[in-house]
C-alpha positions as a Markdown table, in Angstrom:
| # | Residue | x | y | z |
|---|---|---|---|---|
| 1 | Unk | 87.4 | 138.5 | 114.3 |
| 2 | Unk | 85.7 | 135.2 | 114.7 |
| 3 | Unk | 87.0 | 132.3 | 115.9 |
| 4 | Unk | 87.3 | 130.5 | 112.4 |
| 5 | Unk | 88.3 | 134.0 | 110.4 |
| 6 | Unk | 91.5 | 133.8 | 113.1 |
| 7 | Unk | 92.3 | 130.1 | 112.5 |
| 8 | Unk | 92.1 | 130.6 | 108.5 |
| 9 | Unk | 94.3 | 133.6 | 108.6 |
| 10 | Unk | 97.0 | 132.3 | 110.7 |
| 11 | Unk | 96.7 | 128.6 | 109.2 |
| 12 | Unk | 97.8 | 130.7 | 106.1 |
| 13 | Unk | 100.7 | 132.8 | 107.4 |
| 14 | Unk | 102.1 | 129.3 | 108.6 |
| 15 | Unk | 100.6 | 128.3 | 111.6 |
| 16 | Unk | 99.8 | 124.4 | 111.6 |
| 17 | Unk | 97.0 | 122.2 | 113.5 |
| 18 | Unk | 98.8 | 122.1 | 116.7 |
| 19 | Unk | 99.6 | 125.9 | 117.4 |
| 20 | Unk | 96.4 | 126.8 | 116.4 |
| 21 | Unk | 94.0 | 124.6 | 118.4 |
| 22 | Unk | 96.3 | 125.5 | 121.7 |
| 23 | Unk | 95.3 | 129.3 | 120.6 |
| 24 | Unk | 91.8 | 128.1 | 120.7 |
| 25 | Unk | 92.2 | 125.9 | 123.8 |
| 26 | Unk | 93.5 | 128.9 | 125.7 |
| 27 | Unk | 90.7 | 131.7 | 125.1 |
| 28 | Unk | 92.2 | 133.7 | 122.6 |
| 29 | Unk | 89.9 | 133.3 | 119.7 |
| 30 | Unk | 87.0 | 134.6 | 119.0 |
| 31 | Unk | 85.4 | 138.1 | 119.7 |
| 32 | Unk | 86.4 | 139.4 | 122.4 |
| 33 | Unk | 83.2 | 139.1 | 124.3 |
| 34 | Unk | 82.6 | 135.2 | 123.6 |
| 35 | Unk | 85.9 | 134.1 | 124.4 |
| 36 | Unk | 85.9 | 131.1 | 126.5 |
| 37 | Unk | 88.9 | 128.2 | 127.6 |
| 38 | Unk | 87.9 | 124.8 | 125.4 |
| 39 | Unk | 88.9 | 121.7 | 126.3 |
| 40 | Unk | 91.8 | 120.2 | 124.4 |
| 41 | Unk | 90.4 | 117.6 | 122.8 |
| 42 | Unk | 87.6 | 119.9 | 121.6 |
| 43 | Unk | 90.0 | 122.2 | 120.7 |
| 44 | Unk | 91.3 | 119.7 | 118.3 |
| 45 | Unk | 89.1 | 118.6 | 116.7 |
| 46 | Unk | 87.2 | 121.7 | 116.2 |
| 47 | Unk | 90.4 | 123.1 | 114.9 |
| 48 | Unk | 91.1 | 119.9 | 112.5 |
| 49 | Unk | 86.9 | 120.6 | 111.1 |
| 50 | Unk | 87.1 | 124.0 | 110.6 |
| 51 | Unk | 90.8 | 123.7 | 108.6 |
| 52 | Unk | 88.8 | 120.7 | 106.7 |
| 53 | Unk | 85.5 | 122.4 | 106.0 |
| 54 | Unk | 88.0 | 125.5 | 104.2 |
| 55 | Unk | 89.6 | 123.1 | 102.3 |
| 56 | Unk | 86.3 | 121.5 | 101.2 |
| 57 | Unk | 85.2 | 124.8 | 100.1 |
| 58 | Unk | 87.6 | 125.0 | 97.4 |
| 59 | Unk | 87.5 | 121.0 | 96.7 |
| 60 | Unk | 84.0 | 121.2 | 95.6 |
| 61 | Unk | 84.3 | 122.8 | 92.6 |
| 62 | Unk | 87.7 | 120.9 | 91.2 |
| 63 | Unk | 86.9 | 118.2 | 88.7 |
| 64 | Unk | 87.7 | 114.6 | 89.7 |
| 65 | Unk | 90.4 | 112.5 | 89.5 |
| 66 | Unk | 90.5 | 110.4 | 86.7 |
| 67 | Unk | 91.5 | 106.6 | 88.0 |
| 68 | Unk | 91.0 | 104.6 | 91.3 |
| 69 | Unk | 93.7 | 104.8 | 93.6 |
| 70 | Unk | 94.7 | 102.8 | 96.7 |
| 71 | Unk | 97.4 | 104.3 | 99.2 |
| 72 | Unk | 98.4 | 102.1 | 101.9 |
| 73 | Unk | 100.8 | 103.5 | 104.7 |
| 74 | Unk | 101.2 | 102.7 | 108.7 |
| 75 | Unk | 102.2 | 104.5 | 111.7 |
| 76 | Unk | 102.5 | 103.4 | 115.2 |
| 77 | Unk | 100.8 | 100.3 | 114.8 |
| 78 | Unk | 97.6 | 102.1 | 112.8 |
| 79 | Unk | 97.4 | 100.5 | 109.7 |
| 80 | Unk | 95.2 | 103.2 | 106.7 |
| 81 | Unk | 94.2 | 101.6 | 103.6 |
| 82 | Unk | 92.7 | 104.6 | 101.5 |
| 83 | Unk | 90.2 | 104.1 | 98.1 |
| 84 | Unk | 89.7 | 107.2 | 96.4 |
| 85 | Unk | 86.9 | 106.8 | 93.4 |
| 86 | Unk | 86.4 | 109.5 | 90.6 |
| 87 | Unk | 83.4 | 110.7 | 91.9 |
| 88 | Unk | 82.2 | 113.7 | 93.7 |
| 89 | Unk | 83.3 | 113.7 | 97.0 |
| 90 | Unk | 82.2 | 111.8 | 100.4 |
| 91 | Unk | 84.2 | 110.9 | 102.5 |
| 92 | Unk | 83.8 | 107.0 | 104.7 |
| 93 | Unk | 85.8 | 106.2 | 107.7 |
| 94 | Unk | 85.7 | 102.6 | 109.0 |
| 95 | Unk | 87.8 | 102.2 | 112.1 |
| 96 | Unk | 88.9 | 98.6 | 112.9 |
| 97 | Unk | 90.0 | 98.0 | 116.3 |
| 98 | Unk | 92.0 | 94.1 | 116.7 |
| 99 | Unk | 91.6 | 92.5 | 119.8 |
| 100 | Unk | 94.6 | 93.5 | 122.1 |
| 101 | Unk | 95.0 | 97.2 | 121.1 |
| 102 | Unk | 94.2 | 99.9 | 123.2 |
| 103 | Unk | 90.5 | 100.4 | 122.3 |
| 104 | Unk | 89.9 | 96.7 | 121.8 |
| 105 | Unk | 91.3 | 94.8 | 125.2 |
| 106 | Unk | 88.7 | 92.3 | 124.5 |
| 107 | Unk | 89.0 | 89.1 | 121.8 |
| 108 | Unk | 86.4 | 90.2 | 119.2 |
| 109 | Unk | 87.1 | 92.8 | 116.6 |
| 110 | Unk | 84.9 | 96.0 | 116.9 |
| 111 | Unk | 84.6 | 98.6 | 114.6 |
| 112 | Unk | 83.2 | 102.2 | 114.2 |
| 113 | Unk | 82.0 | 103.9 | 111.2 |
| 114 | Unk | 81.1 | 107.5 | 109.4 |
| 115 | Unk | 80.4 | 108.8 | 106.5 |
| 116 | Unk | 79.8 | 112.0 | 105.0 |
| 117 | Unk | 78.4 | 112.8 | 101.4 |
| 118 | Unk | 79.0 | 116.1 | 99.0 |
| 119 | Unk | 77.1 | 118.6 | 101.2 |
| 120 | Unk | 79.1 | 117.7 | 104.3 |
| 121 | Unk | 78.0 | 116.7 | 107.5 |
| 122 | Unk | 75.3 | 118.4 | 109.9 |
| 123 | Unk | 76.0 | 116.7 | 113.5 |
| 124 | Unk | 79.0 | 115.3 | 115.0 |
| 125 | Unk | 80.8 | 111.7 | 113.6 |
| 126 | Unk | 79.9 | 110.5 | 117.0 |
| 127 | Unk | 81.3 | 107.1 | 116.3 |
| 128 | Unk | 84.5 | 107.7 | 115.2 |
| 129 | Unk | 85.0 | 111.2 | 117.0 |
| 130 | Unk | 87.8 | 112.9 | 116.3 |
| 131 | Unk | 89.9 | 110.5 | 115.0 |
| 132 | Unk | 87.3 | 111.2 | 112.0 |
| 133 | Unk | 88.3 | 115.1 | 111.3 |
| 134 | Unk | 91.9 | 114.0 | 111.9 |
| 135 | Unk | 92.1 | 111.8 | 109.3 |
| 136 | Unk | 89.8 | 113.2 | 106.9 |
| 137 | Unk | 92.0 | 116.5 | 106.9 |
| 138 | Unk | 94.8 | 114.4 | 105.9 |
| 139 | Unk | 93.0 | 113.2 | 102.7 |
| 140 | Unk | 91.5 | 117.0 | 102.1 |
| 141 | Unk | 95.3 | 118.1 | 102.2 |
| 142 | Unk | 96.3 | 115.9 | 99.2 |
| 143 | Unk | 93.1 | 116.3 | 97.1 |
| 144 | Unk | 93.9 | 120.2 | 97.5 |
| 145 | Unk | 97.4 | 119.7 | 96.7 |
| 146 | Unk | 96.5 | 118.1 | 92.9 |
| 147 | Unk | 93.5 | 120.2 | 92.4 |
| 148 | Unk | 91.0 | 117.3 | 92.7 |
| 149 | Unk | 87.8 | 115.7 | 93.9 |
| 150 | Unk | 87.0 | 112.2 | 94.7 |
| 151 | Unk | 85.2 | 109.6 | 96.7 |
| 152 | Unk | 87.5 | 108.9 | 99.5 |
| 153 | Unk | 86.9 | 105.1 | 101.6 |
| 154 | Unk | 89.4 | 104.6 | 104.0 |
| 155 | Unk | 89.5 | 101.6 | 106.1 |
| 156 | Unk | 92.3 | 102.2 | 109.7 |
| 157 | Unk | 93.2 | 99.2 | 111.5 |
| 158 | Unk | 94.3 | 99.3 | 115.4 |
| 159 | Unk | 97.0 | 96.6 | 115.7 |
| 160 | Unk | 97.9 | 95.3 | 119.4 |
| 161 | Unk | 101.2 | 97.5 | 118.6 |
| 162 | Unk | 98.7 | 100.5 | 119.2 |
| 163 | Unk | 98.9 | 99.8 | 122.8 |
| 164 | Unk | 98.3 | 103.0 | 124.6 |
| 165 | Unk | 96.4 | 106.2 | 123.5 |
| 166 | Unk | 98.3 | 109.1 | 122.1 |
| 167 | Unk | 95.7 | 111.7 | 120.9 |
| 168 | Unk | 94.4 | 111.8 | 117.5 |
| 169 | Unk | 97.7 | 113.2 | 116.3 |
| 170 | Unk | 98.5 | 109.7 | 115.5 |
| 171 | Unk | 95.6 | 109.6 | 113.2 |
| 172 | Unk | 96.2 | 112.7 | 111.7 |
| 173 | Unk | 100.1 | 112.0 | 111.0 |
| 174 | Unk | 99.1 | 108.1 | 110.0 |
| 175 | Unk | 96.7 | 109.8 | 107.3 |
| 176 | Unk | 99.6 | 112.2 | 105.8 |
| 177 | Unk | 102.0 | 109.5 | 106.0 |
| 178 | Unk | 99.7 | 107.5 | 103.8 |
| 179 | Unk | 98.2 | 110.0 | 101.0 |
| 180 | Unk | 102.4 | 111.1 | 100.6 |
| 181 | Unk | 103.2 | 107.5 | 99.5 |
| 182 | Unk | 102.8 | 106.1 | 95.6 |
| 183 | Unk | 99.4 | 104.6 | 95.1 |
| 184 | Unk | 99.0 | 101.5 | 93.5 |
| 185 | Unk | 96.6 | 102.6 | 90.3 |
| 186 | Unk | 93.3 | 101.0 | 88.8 |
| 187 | Unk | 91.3 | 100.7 | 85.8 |
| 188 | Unk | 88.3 | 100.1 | 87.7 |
| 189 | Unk | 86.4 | 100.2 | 91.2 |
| 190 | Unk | 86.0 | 96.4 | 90.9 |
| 191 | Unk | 89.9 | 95.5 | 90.5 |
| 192 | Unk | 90.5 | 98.1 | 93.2 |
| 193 | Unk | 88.0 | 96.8 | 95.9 |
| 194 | Unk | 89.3 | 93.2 | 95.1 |
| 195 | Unk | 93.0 | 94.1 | 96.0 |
| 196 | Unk | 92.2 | 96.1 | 99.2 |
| 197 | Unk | 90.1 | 92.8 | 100.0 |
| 198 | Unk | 93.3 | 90.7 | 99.7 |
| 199 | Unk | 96.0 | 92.6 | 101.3 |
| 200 | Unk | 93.4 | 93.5 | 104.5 |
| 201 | Unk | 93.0 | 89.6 | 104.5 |
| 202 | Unk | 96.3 | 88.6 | 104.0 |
| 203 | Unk | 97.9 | 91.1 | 106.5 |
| 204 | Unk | 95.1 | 90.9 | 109.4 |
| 205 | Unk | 93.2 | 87.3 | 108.6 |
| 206 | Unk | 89.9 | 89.6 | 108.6 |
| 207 | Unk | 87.4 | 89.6 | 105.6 |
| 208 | Unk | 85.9 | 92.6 | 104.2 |
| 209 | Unk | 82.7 | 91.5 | 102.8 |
| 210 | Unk | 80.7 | 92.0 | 105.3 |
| 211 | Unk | 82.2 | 95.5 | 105.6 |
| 212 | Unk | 82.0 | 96.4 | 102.4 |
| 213 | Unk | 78.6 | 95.9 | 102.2 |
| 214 | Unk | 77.5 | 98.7 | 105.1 |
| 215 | Unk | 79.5 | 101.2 | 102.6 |
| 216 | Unk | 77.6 | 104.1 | 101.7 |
| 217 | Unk | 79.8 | 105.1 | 99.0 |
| 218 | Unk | 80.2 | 101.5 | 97.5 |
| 219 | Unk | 76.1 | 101.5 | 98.1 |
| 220 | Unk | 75.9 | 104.6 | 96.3 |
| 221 | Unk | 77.5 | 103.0 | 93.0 |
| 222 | Unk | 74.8 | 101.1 | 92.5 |
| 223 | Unk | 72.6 | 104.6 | 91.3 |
| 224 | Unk | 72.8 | 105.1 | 88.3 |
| 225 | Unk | 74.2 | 108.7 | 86.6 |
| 226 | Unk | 72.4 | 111.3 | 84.2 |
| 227 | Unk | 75.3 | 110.7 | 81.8 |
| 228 | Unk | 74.6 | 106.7 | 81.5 |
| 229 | Unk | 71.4 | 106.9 | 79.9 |
């Protein structure tokens, strides 16, 4: 059985993200010929993309969601603000790293950003590595959960209170934490954007604008749709 046949099966008889990429890490998976030790962190992340792409396979064809929705949640000084848009879906991570936290020991805020439309991605989110598949399973899990699609934006912030690295299980468990809680609901992307503007400013002193406007998914709006003319 192939590597990703293994990790579907078990993922469905109840094994979860952790089990299954030590299985992988350890040379188990896999025909038997090709089996080879993985690095942990590969191990993860490959594990947290393959359980994503599966999900996506059936996310595809679900119609969307029918408002604009804003979940907001925190863990272990990692802040998420997610947007999700009733559209087809893509999927944007910006990661924002404050000075003072572990990937930021300097005194200007960096940042990292991916994106991936419909058809998915064909190379590696080399910016935001794995903290990318981590938290884009988290979102996958919630749209497959209410039988919907959508356009999901989500903006992390690493606070000084992040101040040692802990794996992207942080990221992963930040992401459910966030999707599980009761989103604030819109009539429209323009209300939506304008909240997530105000609470990021009023929380972190840190404008979006200039953000915003490297979106691709907030670019893509712009295009117009077969069913508007």
């Amino acid at each position: 059985m192939k590597a990703v046949d293994a990790i579907m099966y078990l993922n469905k008889h109840g094994y979860d993200e952790q089990k299954l990429s030590q299985l992988l890490s350890i040379g188990i998976m896999g025909h038997k010929n090709r089996r080879v030790f993985v690095p942990t962190r590969w191990s993860i992340t490959a594990t947290d993309d393959m359980l994503g792409k599966n999900l996506l396979n059936k996310i595809r064809d679900y119609d969307s969601i029918y408002d604009h929705r804003l979940y907001i949640g925190h863990y272990l000084g990692n802040y998420y603000f997610v947007l999700m848009f009733p559209e087809s879906f893509q999927y944007e991570l910006f990661e924002t790293y404050l000075p003072g936290s572990f990937w930021n020991p300097g005194t200007v805020v960096q940042m990292a950003h991916d994106f991936e439309g419909f058809k998915g991605r064909t190379n590696y989110a080399s910016n935001t590595v794995g903290g990318y598949y981590a938290s884009r399973l988290g979102a996958l899990e919630l749209l497959k959960k209410v039988n919907k699609q959508a356009s999901v934006l989500v903006f992390r912030f690493e606070t000084p209170d992040y101040w040692t690295s802990l794996g992207v299980f942080v990221v992963r468990e930040a992401m459910r934490k966030t999707v599980m809680t009761k989103p604030l609901i819109f009539d429209n992307r323009e209300d939506l954007i304008m909240k997530v503007k105000e609470l990021i400013f009023n929380k972190f002193r840190f404008r979006l604008d200039e953000t915003l406007k490297k979106s691709k998914i907030i670019e893509g709006f712009n295009q117009k749709k077969l069913f508007e003319f």
